[in-house]
N, C-alpha and C positions, 0 to 999 in steps of 0.2 A: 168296125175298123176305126169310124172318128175318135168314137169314145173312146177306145183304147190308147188312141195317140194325146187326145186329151189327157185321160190318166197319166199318162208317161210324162207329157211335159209340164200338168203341174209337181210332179214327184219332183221331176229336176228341178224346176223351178225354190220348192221348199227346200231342196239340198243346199243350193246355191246360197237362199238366204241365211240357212242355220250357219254354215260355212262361216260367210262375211260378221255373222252377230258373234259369232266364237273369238274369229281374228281381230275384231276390234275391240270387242272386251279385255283380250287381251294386253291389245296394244295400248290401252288408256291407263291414265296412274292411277297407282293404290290411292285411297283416302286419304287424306292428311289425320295426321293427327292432330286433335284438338288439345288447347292447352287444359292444361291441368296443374294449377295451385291449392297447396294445402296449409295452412296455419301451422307455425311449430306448436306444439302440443303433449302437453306429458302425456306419459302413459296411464291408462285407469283398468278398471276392475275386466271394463270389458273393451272390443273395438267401437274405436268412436271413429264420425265420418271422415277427419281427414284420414284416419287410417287406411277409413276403405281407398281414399281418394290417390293414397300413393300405390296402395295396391292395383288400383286399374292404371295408373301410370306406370307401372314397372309392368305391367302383365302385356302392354301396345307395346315397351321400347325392347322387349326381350330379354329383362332384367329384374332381379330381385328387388323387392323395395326396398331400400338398403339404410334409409334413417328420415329422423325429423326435417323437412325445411327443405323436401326436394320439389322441385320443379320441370315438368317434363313438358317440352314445348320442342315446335318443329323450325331445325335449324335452317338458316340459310341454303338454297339450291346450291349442290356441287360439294358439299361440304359434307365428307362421310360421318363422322364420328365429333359431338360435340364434348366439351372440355367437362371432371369434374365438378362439380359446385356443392359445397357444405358437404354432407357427406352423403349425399347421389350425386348422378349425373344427365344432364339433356345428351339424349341419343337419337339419331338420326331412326325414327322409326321405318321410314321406305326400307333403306334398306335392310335392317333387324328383322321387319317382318317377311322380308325373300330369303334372308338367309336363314332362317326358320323352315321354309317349305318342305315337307317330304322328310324333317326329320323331328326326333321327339325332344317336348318341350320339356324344357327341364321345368320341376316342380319348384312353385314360388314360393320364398320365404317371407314371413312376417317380421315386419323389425319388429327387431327386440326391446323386448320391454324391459324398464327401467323400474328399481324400484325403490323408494323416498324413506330413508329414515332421520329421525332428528334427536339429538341430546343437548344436554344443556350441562355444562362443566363451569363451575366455580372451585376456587379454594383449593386445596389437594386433588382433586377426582382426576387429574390425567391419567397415570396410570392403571386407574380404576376403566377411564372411559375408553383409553387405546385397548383394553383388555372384551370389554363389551364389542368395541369394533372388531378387534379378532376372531370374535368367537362366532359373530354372523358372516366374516366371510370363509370359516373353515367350513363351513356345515352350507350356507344358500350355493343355488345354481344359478340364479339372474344377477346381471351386475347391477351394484345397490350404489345411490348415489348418497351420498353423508352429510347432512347436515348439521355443522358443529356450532353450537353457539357457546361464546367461552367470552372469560374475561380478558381484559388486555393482556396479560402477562402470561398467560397459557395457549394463548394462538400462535405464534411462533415455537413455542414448543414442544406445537403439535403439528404443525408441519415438516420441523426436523424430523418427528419419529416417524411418522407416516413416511416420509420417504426416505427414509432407511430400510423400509422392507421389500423383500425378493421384488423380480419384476413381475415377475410371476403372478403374482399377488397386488402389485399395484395396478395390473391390468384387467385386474375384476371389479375395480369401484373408482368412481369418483367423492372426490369428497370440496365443499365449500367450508368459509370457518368467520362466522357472523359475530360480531360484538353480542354486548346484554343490552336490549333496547327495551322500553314499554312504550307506547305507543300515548296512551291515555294515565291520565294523574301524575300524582309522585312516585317519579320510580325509585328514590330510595325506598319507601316505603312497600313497594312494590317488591326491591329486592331483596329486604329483609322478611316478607312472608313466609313463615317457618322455616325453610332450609333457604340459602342462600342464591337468588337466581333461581329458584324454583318454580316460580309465577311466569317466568319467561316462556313455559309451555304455551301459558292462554294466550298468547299473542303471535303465533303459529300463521293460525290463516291471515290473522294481516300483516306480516312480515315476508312470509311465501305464498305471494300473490299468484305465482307461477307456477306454481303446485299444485295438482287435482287430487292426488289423497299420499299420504303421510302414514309412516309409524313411528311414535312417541314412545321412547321407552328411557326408564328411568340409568342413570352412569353405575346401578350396580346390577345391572339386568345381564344374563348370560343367553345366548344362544344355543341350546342342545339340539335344536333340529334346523332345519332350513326355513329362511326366514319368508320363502317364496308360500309356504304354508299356513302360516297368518296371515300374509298377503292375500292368499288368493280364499278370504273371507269377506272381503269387498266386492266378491260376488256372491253373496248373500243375502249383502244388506237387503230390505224390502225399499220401496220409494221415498218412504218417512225417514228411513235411517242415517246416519251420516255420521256415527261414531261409535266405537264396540270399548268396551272397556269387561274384564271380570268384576265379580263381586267381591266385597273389603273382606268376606267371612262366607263359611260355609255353613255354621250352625249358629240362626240371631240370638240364643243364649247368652252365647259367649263374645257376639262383634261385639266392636269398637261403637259404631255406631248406636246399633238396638239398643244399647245403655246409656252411653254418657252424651249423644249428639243435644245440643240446645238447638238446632236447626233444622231445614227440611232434608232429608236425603232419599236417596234414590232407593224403590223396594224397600225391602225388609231388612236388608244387612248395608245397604251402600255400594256405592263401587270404589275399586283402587284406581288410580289414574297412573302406577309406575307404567306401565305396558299400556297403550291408547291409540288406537287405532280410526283416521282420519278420511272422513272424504273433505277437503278443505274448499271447495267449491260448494256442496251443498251450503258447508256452515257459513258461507261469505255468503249464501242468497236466500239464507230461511231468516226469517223472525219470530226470536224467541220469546213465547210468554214466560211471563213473571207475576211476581206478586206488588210491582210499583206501580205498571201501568197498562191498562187494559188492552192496546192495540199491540204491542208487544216490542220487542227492540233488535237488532239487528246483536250481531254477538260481538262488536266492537264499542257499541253503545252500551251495552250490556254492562261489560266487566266492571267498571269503575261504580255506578251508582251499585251495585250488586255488592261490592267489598265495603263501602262507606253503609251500607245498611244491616250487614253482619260482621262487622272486622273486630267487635268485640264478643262474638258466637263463637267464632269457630275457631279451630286447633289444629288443622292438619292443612294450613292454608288453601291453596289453589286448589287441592283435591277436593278440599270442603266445598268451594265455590260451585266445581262440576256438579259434585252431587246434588247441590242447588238447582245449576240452571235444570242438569237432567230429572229432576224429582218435579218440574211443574212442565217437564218435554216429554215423559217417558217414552213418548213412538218415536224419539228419533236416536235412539238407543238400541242397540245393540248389544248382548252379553254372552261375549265367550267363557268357556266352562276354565277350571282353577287350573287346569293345567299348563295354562299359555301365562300363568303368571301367580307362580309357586313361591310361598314366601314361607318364613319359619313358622306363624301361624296357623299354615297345615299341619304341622306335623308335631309340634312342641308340646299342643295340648291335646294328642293322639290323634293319628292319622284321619283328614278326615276330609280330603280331596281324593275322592272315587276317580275322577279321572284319570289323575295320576298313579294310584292303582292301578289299575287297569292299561292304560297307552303308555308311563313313564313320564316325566317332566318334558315339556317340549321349550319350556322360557324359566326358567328360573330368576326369581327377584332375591339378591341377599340383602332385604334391608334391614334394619337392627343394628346395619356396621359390621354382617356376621362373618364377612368376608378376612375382617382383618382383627378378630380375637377369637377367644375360644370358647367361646361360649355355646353355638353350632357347629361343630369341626365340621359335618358332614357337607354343608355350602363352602367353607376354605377349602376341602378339600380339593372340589371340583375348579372352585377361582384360581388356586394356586397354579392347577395339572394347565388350564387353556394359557394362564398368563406366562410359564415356564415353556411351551408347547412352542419348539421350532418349527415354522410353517411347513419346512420342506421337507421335515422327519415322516417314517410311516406314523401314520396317525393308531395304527391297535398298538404298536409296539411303545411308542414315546409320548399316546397322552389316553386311553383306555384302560392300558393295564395298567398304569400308577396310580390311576383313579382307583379300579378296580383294587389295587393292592392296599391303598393309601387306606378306602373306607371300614377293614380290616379292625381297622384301631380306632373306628365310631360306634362301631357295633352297639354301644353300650350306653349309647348318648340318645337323648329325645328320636331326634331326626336322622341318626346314624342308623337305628333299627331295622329303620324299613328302606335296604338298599338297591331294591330292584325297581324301588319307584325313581330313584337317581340316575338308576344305569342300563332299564332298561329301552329307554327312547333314545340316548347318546349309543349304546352301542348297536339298535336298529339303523340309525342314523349315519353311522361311519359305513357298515356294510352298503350303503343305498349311493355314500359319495363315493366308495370304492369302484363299484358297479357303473357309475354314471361317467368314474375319471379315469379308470384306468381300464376295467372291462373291456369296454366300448371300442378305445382306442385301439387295443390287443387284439382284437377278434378278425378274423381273417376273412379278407373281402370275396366276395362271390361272386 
């Protein structure tokens, strides 16, 4: 009988206590939330940690991470709901995370990534380079931020026409608009190197300090496919790498280089530098060997004894330069295939970029000028249809089939031959924004 009463009143007794540890767990506050600051920070190939760092801050306050520069920190007692800042907000985590309880968390978004292109505009190229900008915002799905570097007299007249388009459309990019600077020597000298303002590429990562990777594409460069897919070849790179460029030629028979180069170049055939593809942090913290000085130089130190030690070698300026630094760097190179950067070359002296074959152009280059004579219709073809091309038209109807109809009367021409290598990545490419821009939005909720 003792025992038994024994058993019973420890039983109570452990009731009692689980009871009390229950009730006062309850009663005690949530945790605080610990602060959490992130550096603004562009976006890169892949997530870097302040990214993670907004993500676990929105993931506490019961909110999306909603952009650069936010700051989640626990406000004042009594004070439900803290104010905006930049574009997050400090939220009163206590009570986000009760009001949260018992119901499903919505799924977190990633901010959005941004994505960096740069041109360089002297002399005539406006409409040339507003037509380049159109053609990567018909075709990308990320909003692309623009970096325009132009002379004095064309920066103002590129911001009238930029905002003169749909809003529609001005709500998918940003754009900035930079004088022609060099950083190092004589910059006349600098701005007369082969085309004019053309050198202004190499001075990229010391201009845009702010910048973690960049695409460089030259004022007659078109867009046939989304620009978020040469992009997202900066997840490729290996650790060495930190810059992607195509090759000058497909067969060293016939480059430019394999014949007539008096200097070093990169590989067998060279590389083109219209289309260049940037991680601009690595090349601001690698030093690059050469042939001047054994320890090696920094790529701001670089450029100037580099051009005073070949400026009487080379013909294709600033691009020669690259093929320089990259012919004594080769592991920090990178070489995308001809199709991300298709020039008359391919095709003039018989097709001869298999890529393209095969996928369709995804970057077209019209350089040669071919954009604005006759001498390749099949490249004016395609410059005329995007730079004529009303943003807000159906896109098979008013810039596809004119293409399609237009290349009709090339047939006969070098480059006009082979017309399925023109149209058929532009018209995979409309089907895929149709799908993503209107599809999507149509389709009835479940």
């Amino acid at each position: 009988m003792r025992i038994h009463c024994k058993v019973v009143v420890i039983a109570v007794c452990f009731g009692v206590f689980l009871l009390l540890y229950f009730l006062g767990g309850n009663a005690a506050d949530d945790p605080l939330l610990k602060e959490v600051e992130v550096e603004e920070e562009d976006s890169n190939s892949s997530p870097s940690s302040s990214e993670h760092g907004r993500d676990v801050a929105a993931k506490f306050a019961g909110k999306p991470a909603a952009g650069l520069g936010v700051r989640a920190e626990e406000p004042p007692r009594g004070r439900k709901e803290g104010k905006a800042i930049n574009r997050g907000a400090s939220v009163n985590a206590k009570s986000k995370l009760r009001s949260n309880v018992g119901r499903p968390v919505p799924k977190r978004s990633q901010a959005e990534e941004v994505m960096h292109l740069a041109v360089v505009a002297c002399g005539n190229r406006l409409d040339e380079t507003l037509t380049l900008v159109k053609s990567a915002l018909l075709f990308s799905l990320k909003k692309i931020k623009f970096h325009i570097f132009a002379e004095d007299p064309l920066a103002p007249q590129f911001e009238e026409r930029l905002n003169q388009w749909p809003r529609s459309v001005l709500a998918k990019f940003q754009y900035s608009i930079y004088p022609i600077t060099f950083s190092v020597g004589n910059a006349d000298e600098w701005k007369k190197l082969f085309k004019p303002c053309a050198a202004q590429r190499l001075f990229l990562p010391v201009i845009l300090k702010d910048v973690d990777s960049l695409l460089y594409v030259d004022t007659d460069v078109l867009f046939l496919r989304p620009m978020d897919d040469i992009w997202s070849l900066l997840k490729s790179f290996n650790s060495t790498q930190l810059a992607a460029m195509a090759p000058e030629h497909e067969v060293p028979k016939i480059g430019w280089y394999s014949r007539f180069a008096r200097h070093p170049f990169y590989g067998v055939t060279g590389v083109n530098s219209g289309v260049m593809l940037m991680n601009l942090t690595r090349i601001r913290h690698t030093m690059f060997k050469n042939s001047m000085i054994p320890s090696g130089l920094s790529w701001e130190d670089l450029l100037h004894p580099l051009y005073q030690k070949y400026k009487n070698h080379i013909t294709w300026g600033d691009q020669d330069l690259l093929n320089i630094i990259f012919h004594y760097n080769p592991e920090c190179l990178f070489i995308f295939p001809c199709q991300w950067n298709y020039r008359p070359d391919h095709c003039m002296y018989g097709s001869n970029c298999k890529g393209a074959e095969e996928e369709g152009v995804s970057i077209l280059h019209g350089n040669r000028g071919v954009y604005h004579d006759d001498k390749q219709p099949a490249f004016k073809v395609v410059y005329d249809a995007i730079r004529d091309f009303p943003f807000e038209d159906n896109m098979f109807q008013s810039l596809f089939y004119p293409i399609q109809t237009k290349f009709l009367d090339t047939v006969n021409t070098l480059c006009g031959r082979i017309p399925q290598v023109f149209l058929k990545q532009i018209e995979k490419t409309m089907k895929k924004v149709f799908e993503e821009k209107v599809v999507r939005h149509v389709r009835p909720h479940k």
